[in-house]
C-alpha positions in Angstrom: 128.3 123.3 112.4 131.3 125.6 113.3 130.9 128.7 113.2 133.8 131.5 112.7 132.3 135.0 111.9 134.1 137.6 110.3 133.2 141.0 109.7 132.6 140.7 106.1 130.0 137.2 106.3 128.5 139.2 108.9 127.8 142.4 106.7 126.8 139.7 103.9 124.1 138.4 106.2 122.6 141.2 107.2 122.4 142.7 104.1 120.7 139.2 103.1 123.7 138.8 100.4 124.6 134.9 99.5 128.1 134.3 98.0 127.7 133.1 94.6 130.6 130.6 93.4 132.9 132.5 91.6 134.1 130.8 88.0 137.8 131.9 87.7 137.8 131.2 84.2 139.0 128.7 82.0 142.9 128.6 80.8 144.5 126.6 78.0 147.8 124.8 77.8 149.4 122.5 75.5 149.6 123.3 71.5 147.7 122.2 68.3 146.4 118.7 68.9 148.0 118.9 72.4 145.8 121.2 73.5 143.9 121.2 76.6 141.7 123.4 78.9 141.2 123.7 83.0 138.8 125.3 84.3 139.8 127.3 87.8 137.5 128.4 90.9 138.5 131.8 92.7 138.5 130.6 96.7 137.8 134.0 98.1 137.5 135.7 101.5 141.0 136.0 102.7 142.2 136.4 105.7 139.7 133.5 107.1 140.2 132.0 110.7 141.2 128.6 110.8 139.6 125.7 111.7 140.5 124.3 115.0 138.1 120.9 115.1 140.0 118.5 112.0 143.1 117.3 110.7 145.6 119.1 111.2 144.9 121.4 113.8 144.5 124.1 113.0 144.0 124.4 108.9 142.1 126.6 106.5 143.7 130.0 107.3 144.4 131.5 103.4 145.5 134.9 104.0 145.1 135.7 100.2 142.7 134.9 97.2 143.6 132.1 94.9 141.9 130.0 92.2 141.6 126.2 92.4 141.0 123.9 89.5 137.2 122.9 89.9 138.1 119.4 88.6 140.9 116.8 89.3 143.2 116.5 86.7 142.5 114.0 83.7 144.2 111.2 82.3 143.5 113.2 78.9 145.8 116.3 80.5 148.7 113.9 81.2 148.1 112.5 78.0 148.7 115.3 76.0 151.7 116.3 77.8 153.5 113.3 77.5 152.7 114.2 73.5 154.0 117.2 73.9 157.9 116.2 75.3 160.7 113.7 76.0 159.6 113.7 79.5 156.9 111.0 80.3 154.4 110.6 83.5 153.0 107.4 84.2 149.0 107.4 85.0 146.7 104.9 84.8 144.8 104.2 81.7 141.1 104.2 82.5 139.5 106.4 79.7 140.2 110.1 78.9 138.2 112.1 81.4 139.1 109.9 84.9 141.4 111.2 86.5 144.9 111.0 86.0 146.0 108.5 88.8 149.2 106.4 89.5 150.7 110.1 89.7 153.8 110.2 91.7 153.9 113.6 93.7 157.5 113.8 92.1 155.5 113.5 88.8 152.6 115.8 89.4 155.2 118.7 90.7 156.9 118.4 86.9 153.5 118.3 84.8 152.5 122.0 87.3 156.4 123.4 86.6 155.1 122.9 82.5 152.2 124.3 83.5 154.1 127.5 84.5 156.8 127.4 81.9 154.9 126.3 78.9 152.6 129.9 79.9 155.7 132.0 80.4 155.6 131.7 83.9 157.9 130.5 86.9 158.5 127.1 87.8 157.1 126.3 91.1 159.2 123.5 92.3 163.0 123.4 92.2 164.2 120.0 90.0 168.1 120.0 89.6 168.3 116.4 87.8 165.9 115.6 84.9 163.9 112.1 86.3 160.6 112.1 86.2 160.3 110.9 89.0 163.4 112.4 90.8 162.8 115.0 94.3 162.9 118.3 94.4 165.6 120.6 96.2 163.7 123.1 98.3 164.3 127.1 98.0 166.9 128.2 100.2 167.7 132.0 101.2 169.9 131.5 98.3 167.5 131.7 95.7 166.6 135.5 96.5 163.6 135.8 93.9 161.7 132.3 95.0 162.8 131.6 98.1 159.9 131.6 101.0 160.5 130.8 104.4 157.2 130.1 105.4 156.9 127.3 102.7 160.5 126.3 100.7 159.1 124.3 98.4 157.2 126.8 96.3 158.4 129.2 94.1 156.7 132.7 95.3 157.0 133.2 91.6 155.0 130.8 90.6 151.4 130.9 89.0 150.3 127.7 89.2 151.0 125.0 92.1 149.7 122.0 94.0 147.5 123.4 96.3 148.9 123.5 100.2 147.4 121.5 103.1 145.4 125.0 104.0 144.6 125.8 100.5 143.2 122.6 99.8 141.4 122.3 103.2 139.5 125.7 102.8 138.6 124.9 99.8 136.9 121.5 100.8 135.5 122.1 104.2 134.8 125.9 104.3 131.5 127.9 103.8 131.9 131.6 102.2 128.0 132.0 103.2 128.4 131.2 107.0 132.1 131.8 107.5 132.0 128.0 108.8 133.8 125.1 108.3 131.9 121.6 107.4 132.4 117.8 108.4 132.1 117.1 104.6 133.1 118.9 101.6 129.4 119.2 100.5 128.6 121.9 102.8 126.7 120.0 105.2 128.0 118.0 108.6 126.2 115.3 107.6 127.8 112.2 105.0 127.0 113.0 101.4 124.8 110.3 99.7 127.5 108.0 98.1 126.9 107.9 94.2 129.0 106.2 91.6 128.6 109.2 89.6 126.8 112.0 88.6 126.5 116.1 89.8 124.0 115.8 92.4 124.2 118.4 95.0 124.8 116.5 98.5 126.9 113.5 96.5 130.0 112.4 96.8 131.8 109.0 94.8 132.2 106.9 97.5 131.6 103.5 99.2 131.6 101.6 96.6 131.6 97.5 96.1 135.2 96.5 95.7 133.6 93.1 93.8 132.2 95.3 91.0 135.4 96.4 89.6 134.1 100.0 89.6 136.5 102.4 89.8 136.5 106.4 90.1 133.8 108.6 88.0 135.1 111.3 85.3 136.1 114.4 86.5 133.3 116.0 85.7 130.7 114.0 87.4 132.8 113.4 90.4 130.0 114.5 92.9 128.3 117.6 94.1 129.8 120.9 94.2 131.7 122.3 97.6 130.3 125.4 99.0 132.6 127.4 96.7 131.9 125.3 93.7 134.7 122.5 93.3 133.9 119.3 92.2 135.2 115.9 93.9 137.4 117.1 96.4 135.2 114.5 98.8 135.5 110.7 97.3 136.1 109.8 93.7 139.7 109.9 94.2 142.4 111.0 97.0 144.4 113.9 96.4 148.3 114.9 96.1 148.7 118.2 98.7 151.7 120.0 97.8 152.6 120.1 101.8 154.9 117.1 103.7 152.5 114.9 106.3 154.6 116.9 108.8 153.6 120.5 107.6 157.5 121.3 107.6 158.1 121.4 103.9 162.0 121.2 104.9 162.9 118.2 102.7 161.9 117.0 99.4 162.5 113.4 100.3 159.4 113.8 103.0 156.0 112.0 102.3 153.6 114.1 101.3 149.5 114.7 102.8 147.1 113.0 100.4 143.5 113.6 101.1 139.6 113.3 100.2 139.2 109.8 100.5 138.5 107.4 97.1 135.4 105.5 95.8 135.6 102.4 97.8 136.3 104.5 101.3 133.8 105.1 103.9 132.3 108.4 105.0 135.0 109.0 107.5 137.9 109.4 105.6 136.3 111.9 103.5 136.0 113.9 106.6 138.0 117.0 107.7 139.1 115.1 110.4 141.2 112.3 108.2 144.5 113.2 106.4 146.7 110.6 105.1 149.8 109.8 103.3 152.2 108.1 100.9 155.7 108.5 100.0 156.5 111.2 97.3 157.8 108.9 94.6 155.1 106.4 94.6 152.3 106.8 92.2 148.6 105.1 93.7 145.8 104.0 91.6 143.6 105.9 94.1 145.7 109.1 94.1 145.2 111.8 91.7 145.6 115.7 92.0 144.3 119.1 91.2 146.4 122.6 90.6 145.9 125.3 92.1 146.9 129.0 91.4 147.4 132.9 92.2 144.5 135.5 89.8 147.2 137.0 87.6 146.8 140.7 89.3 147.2 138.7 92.7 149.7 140.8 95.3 152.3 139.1 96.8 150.6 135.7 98.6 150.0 136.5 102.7 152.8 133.9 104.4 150.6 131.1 105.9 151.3 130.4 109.8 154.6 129.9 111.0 155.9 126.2 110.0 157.7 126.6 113.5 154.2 127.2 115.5 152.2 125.0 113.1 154.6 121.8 113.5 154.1 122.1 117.7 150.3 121.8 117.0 150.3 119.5 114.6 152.1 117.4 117.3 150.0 118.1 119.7 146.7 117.3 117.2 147.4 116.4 113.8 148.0 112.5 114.7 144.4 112.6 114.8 144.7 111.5 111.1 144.4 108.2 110.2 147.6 106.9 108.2 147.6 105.0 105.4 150.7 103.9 104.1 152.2 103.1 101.5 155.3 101.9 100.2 
């Protein structure tokens, strides 16, 4: 276990205070027979150090509170939105509550700018041609009101977002209770006891029998629960980061980081220490995503490290990560 105190777990302790998973709430989107819920889990203690030990090195530093879906999007989700509009994302077709895989990044980007717009809020992602499946521009110093430096290709408008390469990784692989960071999303340094489904704490959908045709659970029985209460983000299936595999976020043609692992992986590559990719217009049928998002009275968001700094380490560590590509 690796442990990184701060003040605040240390007061907790003493006092003899456990964190309690914190239930964001639950938001709806779509209309009438299009509707559709997700329910979001507040990742807390901001300001956390990062973890120095997985891939990349270093990750987990949030410097502000955000919410994180607790489950992986559905098919149902992309299903009602491609009800809702001209504009059509391919998925898989597995049964309404699996998640929604065969999801382009290019494709899960638009479904989280409807997200935002069909709420009255900001798109996060910049689209200037209307494919599906076309790339995003990234914010430039031109686009005073979005524009970030520390991370062009969201909107620092937006509400809802794909969840960055530290976003996702604290929520995974971090402990509110010790301040520490995990091996395995379930809390523990030890593999989780692979399941095919079900909420078991200390479970995680994984190594499974390629000859049985099984595929990933439903969202909602994806697994035990993450220290902060998130479900599958270890096994069931890999997972869309909204960061480039090089951390720079300087191009929208770049491949993105997927992560998590899928049902028929080993324990290894649900690990902190394995981060892979695929390019940003190809869809998987072992790649889905979950959204992410800033509480509504959020402040501004903390900038996460310099891309700069964080691009020297990653050269330095991040090839740790096994790739996986594909084309």
């Amino acid at each position: 276990m690796r442990l990184f105190f701060t003040r605040v777990a240390l007061a907790l302790m003493v006092a003899g205070t456990a964190y309690a998973p914190s239930q964001a709430g639950t938001i709806t989107f779509g209309s009438g027979a299009n509707t559709f819920t997700m329910d979001f889990v507040t990742i807390g203690n901001p300001g956390n150090t990062a973890d120095t030990t997985g891939s990349p090195n270093p990750a987990g530093a949030v410097g502000y509170e955000y919410d994180i879906g607790k489950f992986e999007v559905s098919e149902d989700m992309i299903t009602k939105f491609n009800a809702s509009q001209s504009l059509q994302i391919t998925k898989d077709n597995r049964g309404p509550a699996k998640p929604a895989t065969s999801v382009s990044w290019n494709e899960a980007a638009r479904f989280v700018n409807w997200l935002n717009t069909s709420t009255g809020n900001h798109a996060a992602y910049k689209f200037t041609t209307g494919g599906v499946n076309d790339d995003i521009d990234v914010w430039t110093s031109a686009d005073t009101a979005d524009y970030d430096s520390s991370n062009p290709y969201r909107s620092k408008r937006a509400k809802y977002f794909l969840p960055s390469y530290n976003e996702w990784y604290k929520a995974a692989y971090y402990d509110p209770n010790t301040s520490a960071y995990y091996d395995y999303t379930t809390g523990s340094d030890s593999a989780p006891t692979a399941v095919a489904s079900g909420t078991t704490a200390g479970t995680a959908v994984y190594n499974g029998n390629p000859m049985s045709g099984s595929g990933p659970a439903d969202v909602n029985l994806a697994g035990g629960l993450s220290p902060y209460g998130v479900m599958g983000l270890g096994g069931n299936v890999y997972e869309w980061e909204e960061s480039s595999f090089d951390l720079l976020n300087s191009s929208g043609s770049s491949s993105r980081g997927i992560r998590g692992g899928y049902w028929l992986d080993n324990s290894s590559i649900l690990s902190s220490s394995s981060r892979n990719f695929i390019n940003r217009s190809n869809g998987s049928d072992d790649v889905g995503f979950r959204v992410a998002s800033l509480p509504s009275s959020a402040p501004p968001a903390v900038p996460e490290p310099s891309m700069m700094v964080i691009g020297t380490l990653f050269g330095l560590g991040g090839l740790m990560a096994k790739r996986r590509m594909k084309k």
